[in-house]
MIDREN-559882 format. One line per 2 residues: number of its first residue (from 1); for each residue x, y, z of N, C-alpha, C. Coordinates in nm, 3 decimals, padded with zeros to 5 digits. Last residue first. Layout:
<rs>
NUM) X,Y,Z,X,Y,Z,X,Y,Z  ... $
</rs>
This chain:
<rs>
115) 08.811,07.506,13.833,08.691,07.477,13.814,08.588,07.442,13.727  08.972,07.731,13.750,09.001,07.609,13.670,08.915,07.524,13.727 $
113) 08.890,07.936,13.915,08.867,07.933,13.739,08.912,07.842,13.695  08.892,07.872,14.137,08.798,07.901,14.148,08.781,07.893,13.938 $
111) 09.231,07.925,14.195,09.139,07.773,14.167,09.005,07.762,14.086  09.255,08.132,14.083,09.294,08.076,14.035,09.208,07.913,14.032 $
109) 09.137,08.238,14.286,09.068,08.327,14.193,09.144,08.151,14.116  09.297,08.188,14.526,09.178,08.192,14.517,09.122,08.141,14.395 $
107) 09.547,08.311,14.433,09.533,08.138,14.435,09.411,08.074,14.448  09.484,08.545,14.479,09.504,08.500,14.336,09.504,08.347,14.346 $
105) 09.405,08.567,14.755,09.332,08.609,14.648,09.352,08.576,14.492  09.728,08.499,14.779,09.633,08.412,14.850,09.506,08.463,14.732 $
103) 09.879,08.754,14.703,09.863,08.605,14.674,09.767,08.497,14.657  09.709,08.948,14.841,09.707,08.932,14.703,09.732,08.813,14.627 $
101) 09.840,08.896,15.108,09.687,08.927,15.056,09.667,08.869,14.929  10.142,08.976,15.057,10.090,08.799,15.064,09.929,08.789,15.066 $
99) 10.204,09.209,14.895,10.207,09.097,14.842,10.149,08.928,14.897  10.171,09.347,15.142,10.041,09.372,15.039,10.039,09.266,14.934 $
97) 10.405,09.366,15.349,10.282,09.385,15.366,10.161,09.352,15.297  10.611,09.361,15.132,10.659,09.338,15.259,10.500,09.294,15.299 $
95) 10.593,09.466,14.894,10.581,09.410,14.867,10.607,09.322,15.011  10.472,09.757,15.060,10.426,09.717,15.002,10.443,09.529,14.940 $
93) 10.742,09.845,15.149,10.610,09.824,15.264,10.512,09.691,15.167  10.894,09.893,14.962,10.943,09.792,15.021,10.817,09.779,15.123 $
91) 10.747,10.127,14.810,10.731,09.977,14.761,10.787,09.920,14.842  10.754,10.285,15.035,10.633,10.271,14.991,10.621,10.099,14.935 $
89) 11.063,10.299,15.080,10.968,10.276,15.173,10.848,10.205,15.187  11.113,10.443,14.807,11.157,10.338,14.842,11.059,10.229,14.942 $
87) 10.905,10.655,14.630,10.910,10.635,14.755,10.991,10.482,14.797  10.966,10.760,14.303,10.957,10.659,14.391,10.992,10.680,14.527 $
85) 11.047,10.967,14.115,10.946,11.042,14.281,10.915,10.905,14.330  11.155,10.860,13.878,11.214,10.964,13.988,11.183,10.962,14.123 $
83) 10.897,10.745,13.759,10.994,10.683,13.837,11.150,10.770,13.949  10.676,10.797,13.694,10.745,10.906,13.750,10.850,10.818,13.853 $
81) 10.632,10.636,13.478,10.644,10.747,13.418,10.683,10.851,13.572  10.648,10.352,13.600,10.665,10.369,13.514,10.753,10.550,13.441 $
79) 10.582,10.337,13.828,10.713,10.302,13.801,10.724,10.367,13.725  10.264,10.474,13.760,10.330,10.547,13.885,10.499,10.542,13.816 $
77) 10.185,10.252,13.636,10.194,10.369,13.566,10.306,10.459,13.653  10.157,10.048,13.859,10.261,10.046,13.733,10.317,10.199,13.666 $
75) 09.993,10.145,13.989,10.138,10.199,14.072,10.201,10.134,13.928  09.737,10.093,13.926,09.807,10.241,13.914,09.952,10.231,13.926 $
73) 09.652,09.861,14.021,09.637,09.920,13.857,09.725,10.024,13.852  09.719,09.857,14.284,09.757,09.784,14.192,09.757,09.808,14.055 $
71) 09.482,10.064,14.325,09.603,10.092,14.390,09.693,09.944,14.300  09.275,09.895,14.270,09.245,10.020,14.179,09.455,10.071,14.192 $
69) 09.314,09.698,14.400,09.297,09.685,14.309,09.301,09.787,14.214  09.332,09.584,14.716,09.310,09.761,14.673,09.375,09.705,14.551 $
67) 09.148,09.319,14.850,09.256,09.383,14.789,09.233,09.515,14.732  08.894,09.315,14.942,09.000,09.382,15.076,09.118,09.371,15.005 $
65) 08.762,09.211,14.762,08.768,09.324,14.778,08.826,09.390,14.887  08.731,08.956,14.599,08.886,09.001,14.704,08.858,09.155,14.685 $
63) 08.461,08.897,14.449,08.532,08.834,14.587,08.623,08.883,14.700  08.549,09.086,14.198,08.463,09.089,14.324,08.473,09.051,14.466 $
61) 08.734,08.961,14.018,08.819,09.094,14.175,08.720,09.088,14.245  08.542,08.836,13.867,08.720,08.815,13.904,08.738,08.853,14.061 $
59) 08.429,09.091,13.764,08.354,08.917,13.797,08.468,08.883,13.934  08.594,09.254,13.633,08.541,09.278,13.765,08.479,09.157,13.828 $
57) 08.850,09.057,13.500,08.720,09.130,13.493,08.668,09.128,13.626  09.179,09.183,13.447,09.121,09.082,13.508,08.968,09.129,13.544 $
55) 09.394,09.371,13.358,09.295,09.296,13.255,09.204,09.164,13.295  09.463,09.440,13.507,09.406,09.553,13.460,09.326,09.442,13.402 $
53) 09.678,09.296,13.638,09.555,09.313,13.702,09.450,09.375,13.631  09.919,09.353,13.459,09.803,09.224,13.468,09.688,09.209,13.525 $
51) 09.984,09.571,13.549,09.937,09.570,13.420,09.838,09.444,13.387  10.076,09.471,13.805,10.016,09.585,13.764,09.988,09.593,13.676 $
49) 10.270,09.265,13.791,10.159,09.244,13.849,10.041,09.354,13.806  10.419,09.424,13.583,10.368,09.317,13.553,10.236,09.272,13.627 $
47) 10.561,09.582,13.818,10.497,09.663,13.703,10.422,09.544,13.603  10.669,09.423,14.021,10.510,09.534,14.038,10.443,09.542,13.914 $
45) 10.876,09.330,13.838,10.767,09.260,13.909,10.630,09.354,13.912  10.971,09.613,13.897,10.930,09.545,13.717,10.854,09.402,13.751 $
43) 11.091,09.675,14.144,10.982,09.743,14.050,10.941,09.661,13.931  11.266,09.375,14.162,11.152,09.446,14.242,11.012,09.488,14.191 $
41) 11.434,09.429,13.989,11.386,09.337,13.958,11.258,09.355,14.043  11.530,09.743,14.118,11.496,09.715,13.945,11.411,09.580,13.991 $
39) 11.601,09.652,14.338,11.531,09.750,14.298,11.442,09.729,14.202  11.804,09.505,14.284,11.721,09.430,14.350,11.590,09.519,14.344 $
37) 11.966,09.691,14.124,11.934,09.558,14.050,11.841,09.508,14.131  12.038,09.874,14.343,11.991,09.835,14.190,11.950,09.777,14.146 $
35) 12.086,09.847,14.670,12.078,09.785,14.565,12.027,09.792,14.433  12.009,09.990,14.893,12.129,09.980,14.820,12.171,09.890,14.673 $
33) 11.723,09.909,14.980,11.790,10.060,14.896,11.900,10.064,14.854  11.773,09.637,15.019,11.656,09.655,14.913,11.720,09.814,14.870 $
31) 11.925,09.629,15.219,12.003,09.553,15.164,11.930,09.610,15.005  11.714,09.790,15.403,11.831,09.866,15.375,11.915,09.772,15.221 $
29) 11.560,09.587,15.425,11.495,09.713,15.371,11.603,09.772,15.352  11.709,09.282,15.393,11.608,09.413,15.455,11.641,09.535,15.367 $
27) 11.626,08.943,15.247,11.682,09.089,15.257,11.660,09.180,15.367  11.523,08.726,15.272,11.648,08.694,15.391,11.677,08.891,15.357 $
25) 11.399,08.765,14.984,11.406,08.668,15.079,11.573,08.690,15.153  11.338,08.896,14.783,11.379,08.994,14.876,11.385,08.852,15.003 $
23) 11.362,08.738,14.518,11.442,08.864,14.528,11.511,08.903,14.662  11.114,08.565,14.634,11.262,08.523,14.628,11.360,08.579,14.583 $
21) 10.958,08.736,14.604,10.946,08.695,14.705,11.065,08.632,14.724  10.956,08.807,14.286,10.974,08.918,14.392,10.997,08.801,14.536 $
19) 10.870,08.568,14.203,10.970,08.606,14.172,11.057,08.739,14.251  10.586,08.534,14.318,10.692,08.415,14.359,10.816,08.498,14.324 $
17) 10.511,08.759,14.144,10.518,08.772,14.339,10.585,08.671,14.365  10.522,08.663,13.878,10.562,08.727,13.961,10.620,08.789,14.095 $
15) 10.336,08.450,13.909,10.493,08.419,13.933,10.551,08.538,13.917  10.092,08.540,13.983,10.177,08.492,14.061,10.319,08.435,14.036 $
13) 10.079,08.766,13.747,10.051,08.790,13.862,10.178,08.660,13.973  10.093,08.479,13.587,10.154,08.611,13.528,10.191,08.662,13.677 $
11) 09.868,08.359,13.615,09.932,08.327,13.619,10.080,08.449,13.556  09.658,08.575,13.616,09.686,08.530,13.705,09.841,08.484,13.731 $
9) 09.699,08.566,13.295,09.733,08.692,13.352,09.744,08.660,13.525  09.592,08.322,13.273,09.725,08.357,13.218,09.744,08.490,13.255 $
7) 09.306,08.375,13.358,09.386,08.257,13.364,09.530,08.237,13.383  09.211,08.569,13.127,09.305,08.593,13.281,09.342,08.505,13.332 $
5) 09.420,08.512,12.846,09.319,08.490,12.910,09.341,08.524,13.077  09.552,08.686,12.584,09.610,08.660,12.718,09.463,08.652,12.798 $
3) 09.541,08.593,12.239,09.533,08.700,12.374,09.512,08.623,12.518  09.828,08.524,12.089,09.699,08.496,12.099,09.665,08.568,12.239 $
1) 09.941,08.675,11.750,09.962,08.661,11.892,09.829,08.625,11.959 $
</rs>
């Protein structure tokens, strides 16, 4: 298996958030708690963006330090293992609020490495 350059973890990252973004397009926040599956596809986005970030070198993240990065690293683990104690709210704020920063910072980062 060949290892995943951040390049490819970017790219990871943003089709992700493209993939979340067209989950919750035209939704609300209510259409987002009733739903399962929109839930699900939701969290498991995060949980990708989140794991992918991990492996992006501080070099990288310097620049976008008005992204919370450390808070991206974590909330996978968070889905992950206390998925019970999800705050609905939290992630619908979140991919509502925190996903288009992050974008942009990745499209950044993105150009900036195929340079």
């Amino acid at each position: 298996m060949l290892a995943r350059t951040p390049l490819l973890r970017i790219h990871d990252m943003l089709e992700a958030i493209r993939g979340i973004e067209r989950a919750i397009k035209g939704k609300t926040f209510r259409d987002y708690q009733r739903s399962w599956l929109l839930r699900s596809a939701v969290e498991r986005g995060i949980e990708v963006i989140s794991e992918a970030s991990r492996h992006l070198t501080e070099d990288l993240k310097a620049p976008h330090r008005d992204v919370r990065w450390k808070e991206i690293a974590g909330i996978g683990n968070f889905l992950r293992h206390e998925y019970q104690n999800v705050d609905r709210r939290i992630i619908w704020r979140a991919v509502k609020n925190g996903l288009p920063a992050l974008k942009v910072a990745l499209l950044e980062m993105k150009a900036a490495h195929e340079r």
